[in-house]
PyMOL commands that place a pseudoatom at each C-alpha (Angstrom):
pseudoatom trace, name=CA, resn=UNK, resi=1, chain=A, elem=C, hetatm=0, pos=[0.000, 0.000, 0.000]
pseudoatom trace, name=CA, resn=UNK, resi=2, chain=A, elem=C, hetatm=0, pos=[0.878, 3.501, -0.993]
pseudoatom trace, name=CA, resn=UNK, resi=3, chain=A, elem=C, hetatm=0, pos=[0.685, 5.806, 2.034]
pseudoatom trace, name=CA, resn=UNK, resi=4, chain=A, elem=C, hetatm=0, pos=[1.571, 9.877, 1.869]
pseudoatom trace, name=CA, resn=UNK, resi=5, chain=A, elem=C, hetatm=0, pos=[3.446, 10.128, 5.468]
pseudoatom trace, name=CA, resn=UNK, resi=6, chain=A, elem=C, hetatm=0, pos=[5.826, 12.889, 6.489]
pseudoatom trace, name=CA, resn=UNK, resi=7, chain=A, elem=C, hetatm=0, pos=[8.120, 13.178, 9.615]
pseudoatom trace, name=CA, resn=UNK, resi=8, chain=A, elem=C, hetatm=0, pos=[9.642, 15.875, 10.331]
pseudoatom trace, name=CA, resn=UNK, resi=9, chain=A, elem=C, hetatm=0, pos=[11.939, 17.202, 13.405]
pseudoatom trace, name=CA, resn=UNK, resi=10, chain=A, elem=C, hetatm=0, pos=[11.826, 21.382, 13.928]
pseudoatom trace, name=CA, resn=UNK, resi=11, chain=A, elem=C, hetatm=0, pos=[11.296, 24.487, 15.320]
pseudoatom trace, name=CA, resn=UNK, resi=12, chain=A, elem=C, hetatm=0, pos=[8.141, 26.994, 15.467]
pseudoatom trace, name=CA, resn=UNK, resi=13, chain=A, elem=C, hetatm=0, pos=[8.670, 30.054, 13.749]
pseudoatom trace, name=CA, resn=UNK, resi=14, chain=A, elem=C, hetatm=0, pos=[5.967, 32.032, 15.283]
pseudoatom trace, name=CA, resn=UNK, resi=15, chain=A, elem=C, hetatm=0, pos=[3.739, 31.983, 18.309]
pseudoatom trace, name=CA, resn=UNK, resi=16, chain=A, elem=C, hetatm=0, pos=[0.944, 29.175, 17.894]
pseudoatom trace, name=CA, resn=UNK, resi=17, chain=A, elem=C, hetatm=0, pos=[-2.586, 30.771, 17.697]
pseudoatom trace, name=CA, resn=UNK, resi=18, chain=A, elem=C, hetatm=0, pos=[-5.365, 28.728, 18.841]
pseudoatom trace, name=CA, resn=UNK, resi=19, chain=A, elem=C, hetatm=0, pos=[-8.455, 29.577, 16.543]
pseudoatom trace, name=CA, resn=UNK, resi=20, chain=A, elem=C, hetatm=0, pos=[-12.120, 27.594, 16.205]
pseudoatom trace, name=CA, resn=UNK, resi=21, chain=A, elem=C, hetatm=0, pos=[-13.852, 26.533, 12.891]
pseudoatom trace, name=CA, resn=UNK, resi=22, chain=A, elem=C, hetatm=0, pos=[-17.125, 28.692, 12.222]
pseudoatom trace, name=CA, resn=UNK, resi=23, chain=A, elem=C, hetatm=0, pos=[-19.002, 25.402, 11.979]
pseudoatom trace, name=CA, resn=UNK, resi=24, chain=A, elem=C, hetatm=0, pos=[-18.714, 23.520, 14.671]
pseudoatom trace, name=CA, resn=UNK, resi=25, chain=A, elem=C, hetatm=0, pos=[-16.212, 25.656, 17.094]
pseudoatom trace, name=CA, resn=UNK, resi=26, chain=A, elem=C, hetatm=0, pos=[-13.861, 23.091, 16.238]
pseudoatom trace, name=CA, resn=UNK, resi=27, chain=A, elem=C, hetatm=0, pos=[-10.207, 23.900, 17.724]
pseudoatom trace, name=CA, resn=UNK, resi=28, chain=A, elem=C, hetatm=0, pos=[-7.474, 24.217, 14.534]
pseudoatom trace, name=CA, resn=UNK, resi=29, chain=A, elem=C, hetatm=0, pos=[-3.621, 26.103, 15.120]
pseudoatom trace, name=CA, resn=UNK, resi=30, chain=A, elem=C, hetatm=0, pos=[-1.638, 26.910, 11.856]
pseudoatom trace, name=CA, resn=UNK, resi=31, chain=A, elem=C, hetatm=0, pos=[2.017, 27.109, 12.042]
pseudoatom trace, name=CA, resn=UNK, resi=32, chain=A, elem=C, hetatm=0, pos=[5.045, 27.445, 10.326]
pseudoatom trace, name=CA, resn=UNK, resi=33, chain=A, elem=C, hetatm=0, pos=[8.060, 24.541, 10.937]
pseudoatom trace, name=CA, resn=UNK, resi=34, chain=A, elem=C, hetatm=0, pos=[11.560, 25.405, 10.068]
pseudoatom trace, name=CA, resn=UNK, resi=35, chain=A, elem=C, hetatm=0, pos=[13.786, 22.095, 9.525]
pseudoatom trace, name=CA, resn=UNK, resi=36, chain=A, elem=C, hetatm=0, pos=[17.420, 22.497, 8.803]
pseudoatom trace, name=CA, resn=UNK, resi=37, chain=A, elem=C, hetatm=0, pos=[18.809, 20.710, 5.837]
pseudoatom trace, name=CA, resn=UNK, resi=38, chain=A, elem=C, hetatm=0, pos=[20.962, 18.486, 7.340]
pseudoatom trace, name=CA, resn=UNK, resi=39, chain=A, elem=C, hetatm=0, pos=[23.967, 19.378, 4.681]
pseudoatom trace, name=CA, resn=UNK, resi=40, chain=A, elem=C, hetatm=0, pos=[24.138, 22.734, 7.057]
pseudoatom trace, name=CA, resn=UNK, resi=41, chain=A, elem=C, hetatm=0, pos=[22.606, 24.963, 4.063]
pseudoatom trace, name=CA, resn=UNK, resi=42, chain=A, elem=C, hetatm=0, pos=[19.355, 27.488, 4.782]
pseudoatom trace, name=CA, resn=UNK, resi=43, chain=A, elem=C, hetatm=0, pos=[16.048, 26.097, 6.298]
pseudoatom trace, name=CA, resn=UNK, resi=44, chain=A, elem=C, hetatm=0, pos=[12.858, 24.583, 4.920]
pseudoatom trace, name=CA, resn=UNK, resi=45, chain=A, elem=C, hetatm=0, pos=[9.648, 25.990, 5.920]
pseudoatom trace, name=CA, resn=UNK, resi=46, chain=A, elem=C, hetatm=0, pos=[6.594, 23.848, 6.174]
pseudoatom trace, name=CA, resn=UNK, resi=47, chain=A, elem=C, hetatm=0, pos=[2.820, 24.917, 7.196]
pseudoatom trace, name=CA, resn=UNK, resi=48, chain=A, elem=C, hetatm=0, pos=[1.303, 22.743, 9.270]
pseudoatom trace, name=CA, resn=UNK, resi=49, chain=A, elem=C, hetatm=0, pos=[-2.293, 21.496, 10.690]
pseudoatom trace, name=CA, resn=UNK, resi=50, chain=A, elem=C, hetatm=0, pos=[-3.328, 20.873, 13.908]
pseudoatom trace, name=CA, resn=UNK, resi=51, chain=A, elem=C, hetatm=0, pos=[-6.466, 19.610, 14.879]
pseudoatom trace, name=CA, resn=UNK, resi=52, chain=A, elem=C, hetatm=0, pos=[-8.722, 19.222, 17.997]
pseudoatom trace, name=CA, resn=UNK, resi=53, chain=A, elem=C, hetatm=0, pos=[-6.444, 18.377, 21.393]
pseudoatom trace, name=CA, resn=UNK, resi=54, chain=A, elem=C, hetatm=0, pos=[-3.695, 18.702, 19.490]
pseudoatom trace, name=CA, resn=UNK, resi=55, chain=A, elem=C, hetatm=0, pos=[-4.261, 22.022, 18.791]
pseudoatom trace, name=CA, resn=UNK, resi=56, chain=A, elem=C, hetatm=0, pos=[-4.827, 23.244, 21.978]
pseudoatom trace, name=CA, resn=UNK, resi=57, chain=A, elem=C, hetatm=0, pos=[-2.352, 20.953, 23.666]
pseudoatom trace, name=CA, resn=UNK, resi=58, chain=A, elem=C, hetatm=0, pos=[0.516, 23.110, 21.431]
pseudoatom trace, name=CA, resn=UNK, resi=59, chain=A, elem=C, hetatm=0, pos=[-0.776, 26.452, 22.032]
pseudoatom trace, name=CA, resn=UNK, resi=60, chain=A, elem=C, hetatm=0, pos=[-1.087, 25.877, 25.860]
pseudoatom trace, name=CA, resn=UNK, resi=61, chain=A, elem=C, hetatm=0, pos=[2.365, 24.182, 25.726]
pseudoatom trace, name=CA, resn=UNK, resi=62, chain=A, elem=C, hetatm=0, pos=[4.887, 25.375, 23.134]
pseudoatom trace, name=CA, resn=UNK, resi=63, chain=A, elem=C, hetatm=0, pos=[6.165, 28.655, 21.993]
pseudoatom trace, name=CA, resn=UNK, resi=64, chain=A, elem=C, hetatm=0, pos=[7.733, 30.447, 19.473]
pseudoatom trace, name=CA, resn=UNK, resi=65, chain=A, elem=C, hetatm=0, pos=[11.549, 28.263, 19.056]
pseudoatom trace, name=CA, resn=UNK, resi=66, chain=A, elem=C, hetatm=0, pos=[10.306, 25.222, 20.828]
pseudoatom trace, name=CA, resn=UNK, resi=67, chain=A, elem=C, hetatm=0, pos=[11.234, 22.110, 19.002]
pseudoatom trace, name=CA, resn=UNK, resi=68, chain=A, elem=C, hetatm=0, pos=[8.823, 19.634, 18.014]
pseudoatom trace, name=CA, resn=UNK, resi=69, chain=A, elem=C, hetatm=0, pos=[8.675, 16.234, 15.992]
pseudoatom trace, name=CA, resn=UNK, resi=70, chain=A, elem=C, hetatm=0, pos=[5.763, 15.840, 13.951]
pseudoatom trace, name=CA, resn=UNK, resi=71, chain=A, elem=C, hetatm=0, pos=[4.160, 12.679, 11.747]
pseudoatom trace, name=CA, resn=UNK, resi=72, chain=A, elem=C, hetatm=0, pos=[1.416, 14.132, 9.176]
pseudoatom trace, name=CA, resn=UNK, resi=73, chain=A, elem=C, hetatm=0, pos=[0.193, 13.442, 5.656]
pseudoatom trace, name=CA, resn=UNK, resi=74, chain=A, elem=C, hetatm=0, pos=[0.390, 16.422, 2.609]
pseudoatom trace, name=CA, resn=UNK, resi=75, chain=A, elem=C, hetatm=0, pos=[-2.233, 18.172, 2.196]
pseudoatom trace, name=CA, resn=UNK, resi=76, chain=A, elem=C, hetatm=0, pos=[-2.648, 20.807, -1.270]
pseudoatom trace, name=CA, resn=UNK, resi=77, chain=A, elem=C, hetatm=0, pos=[-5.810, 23.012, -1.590]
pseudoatom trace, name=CA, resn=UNK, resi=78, chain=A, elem=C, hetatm=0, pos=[-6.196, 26.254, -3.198]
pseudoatom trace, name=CA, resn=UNK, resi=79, chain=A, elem=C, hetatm=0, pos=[-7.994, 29.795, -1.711]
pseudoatom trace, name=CA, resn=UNK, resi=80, chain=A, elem=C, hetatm=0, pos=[-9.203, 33.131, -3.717]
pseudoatom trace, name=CA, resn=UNK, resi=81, chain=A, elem=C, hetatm=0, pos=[-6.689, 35.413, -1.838]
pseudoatom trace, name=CA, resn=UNK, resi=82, chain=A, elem=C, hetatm=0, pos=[-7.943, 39.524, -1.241]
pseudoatom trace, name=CA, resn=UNK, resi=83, chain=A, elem=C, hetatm=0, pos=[-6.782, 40.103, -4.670]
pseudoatom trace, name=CA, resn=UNK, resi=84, chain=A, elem=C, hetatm=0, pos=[-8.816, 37.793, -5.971]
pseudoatom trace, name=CA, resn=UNK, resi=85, chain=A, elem=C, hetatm=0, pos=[-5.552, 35.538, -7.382]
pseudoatom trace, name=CA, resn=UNK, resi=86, chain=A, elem=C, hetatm=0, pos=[-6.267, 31.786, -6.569]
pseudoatom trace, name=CA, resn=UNK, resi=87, chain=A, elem=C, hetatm=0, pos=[-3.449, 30.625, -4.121]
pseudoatom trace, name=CA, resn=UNK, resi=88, chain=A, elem=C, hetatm=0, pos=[-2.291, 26.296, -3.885]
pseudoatom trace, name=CA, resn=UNK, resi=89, chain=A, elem=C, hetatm=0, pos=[-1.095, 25.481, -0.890]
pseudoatom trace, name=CA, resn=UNK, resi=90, chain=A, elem=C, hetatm=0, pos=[0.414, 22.546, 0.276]
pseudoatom trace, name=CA, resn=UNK, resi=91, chain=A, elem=C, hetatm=0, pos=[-0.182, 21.738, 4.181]
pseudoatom trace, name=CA, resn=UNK, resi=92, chain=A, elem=C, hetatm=0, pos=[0.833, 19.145, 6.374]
pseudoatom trace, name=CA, resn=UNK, resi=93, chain=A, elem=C, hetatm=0, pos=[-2.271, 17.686, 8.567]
pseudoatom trace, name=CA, resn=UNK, resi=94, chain=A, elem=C, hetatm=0, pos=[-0.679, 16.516, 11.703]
pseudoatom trace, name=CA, resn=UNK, resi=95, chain=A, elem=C, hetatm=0, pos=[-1.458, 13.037, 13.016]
pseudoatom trace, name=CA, resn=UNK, resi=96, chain=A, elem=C, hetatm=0, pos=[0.777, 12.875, 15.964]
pseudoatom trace, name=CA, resn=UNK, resi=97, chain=A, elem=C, hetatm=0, pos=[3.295, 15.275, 17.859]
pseudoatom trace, name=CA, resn=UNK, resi=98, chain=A, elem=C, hetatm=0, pos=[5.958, 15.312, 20.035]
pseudoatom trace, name=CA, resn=UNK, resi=99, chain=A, elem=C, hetatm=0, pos=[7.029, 17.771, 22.017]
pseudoatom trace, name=CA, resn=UNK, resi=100, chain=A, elem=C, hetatm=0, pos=[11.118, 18.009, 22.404]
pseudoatom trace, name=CA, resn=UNK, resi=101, chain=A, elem=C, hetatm=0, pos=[13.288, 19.778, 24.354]
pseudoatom trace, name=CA, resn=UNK, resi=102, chain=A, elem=C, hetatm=0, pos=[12.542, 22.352, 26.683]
pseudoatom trace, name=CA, resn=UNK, resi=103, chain=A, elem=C, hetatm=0, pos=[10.425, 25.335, 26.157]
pseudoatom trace, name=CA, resn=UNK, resi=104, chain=A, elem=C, hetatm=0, pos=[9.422, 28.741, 27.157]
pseudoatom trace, name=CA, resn=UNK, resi=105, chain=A, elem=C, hetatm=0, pos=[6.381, 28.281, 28.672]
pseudoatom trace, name=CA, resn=UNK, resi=106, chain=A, elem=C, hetatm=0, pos=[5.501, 25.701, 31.928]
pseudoatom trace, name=CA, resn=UNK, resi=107, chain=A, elem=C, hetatm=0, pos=[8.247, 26.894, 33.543]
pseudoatom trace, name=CA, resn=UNK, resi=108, chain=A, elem=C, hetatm=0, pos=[6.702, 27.325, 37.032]
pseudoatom trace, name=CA, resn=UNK, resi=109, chain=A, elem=C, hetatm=0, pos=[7.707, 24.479, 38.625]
pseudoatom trace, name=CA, resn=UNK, resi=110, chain=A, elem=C, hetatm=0, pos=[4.274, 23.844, 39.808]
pseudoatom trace, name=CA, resn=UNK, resi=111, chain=A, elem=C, hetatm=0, pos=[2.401, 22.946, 36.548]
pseudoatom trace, name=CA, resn=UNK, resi=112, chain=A, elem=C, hetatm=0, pos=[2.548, 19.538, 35.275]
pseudoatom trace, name=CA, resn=UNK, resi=113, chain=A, elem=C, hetatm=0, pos=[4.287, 18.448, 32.099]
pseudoatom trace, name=CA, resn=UNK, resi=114, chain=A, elem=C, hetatm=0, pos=[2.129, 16.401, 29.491]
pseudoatom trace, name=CA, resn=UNK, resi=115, chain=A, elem=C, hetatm=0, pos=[3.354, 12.975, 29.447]
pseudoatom trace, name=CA, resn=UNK, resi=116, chain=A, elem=C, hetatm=0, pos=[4.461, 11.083, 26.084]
pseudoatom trace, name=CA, resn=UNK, resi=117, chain=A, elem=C, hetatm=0, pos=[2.728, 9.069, 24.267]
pseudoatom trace, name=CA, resn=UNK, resi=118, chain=A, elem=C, hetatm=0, pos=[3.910, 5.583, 25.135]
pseudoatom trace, name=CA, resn=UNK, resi=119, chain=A, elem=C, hetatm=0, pos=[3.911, 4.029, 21.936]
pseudoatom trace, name=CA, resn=UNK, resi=120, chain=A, elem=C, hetatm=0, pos=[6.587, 6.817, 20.479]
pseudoatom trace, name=CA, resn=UNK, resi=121, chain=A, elem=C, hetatm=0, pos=[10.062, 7.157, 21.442]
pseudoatom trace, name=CA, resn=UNK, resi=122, chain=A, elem=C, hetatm=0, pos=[11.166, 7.319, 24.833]
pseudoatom trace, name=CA, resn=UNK, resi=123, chain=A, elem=C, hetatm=0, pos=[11.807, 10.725, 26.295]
pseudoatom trace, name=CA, resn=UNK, resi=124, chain=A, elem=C, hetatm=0, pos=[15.397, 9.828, 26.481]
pseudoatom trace, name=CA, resn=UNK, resi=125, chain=A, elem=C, hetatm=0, pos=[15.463, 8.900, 22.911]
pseudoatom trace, name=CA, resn=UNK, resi=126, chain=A, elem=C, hetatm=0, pos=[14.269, 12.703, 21.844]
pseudoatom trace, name=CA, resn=UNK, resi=127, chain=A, elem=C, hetatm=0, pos=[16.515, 14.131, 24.133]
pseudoatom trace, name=CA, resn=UNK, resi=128, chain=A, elem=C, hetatm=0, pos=[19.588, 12.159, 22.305]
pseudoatom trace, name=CA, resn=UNK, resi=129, chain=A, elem=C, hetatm=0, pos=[18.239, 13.469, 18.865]
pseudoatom trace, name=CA, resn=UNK, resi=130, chain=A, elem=C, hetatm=0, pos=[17.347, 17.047, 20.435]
pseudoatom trace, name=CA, resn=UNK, resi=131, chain=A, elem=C, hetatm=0, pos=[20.647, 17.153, 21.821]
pseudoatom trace, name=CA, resn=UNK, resi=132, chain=A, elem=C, hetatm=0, pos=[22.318, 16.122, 18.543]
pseudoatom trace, name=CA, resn=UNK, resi=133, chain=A, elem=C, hetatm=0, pos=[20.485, 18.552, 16.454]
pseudoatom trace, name=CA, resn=UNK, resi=134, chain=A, elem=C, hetatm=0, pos=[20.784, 21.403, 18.860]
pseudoatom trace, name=CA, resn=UNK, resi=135, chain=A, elem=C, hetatm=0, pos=[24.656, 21.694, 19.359]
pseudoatom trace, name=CA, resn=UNK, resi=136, chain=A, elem=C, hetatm=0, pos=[26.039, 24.682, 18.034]
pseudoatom trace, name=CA, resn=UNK, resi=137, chain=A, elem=C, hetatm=0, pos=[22.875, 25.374, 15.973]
pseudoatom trace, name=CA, resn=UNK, resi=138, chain=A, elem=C, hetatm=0, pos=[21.425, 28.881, 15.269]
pseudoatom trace, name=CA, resn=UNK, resi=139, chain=A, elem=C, hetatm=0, pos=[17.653, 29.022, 14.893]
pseudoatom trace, name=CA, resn=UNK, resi=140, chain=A, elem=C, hetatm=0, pos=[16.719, 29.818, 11.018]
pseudoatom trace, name=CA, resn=UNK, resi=141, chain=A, elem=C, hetatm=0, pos=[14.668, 32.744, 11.829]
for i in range(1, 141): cmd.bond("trace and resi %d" % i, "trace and resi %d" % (i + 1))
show_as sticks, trace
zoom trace
């Protein structure tokens, strides 16, 4: 079987915004995920899709910088933009997320953590790659 799966390892480039759908007030966050080629050259930039818990999960949790591993399948549709020019975009729509590293906000000592998802790597295992990838790196934006 053919399956369209992407994983990718990266930083936010912007605060997440939590927003709700005019239908059905359901929770969606848009972001942008910068992922360093690994040959050291400039960043990719990918849009992603976050739906439901995970939405608000990320927006309560991360922050602008804050590494993140992601597994998602593409996404392309197209919009009318205010100039009336039809826009394709290609998304990813995220299945499942990690959060890596350390980050900005839960700092307080006092508020719990959100615990991993057993079935994915071990939070020793993302600190190995975090730790690899974060040595001497700048962030991309």
């Amino acid at each position: 079987m053919v399956r369209n799966e992407v994983h990718l390892i990266g930083r936010l480039t912007a605060e997440p915004e939590l927003k709700y759908t005019n239908s059905n007030n359901t929770p969606v966050c848009n972001v942008v995920l910068a992922v360093n080629d690994i040959h050291g050259g400039e960043a990719d930039y990918f849009h992603l899709v976050f739906w439901k818990n995970k939405a608000v999960n990320l927006c309560e949790w991360k922050t602008k910088g804050d590494m993140i591993a992601v597994t998602g399948f593409l996404k392309t549709r197209s919009y009318v933009d205010s100039k009336n020019i039809v826009r394709n975009i290609v998304e990813i729509i995220v299945d499942e997320v990690d959060f890596l590293g350390f980050t900005k906000k839960g700092a307080d000592a006092n508020e719990q953590i959100p615990e991993l998802d057993p079935e994915h790597k071990s939070q020793e295992e993302y600190q190995m790659i975090h730790d690899a990838l974060s040595n001497e790196e700048d962030l991309p934006f």
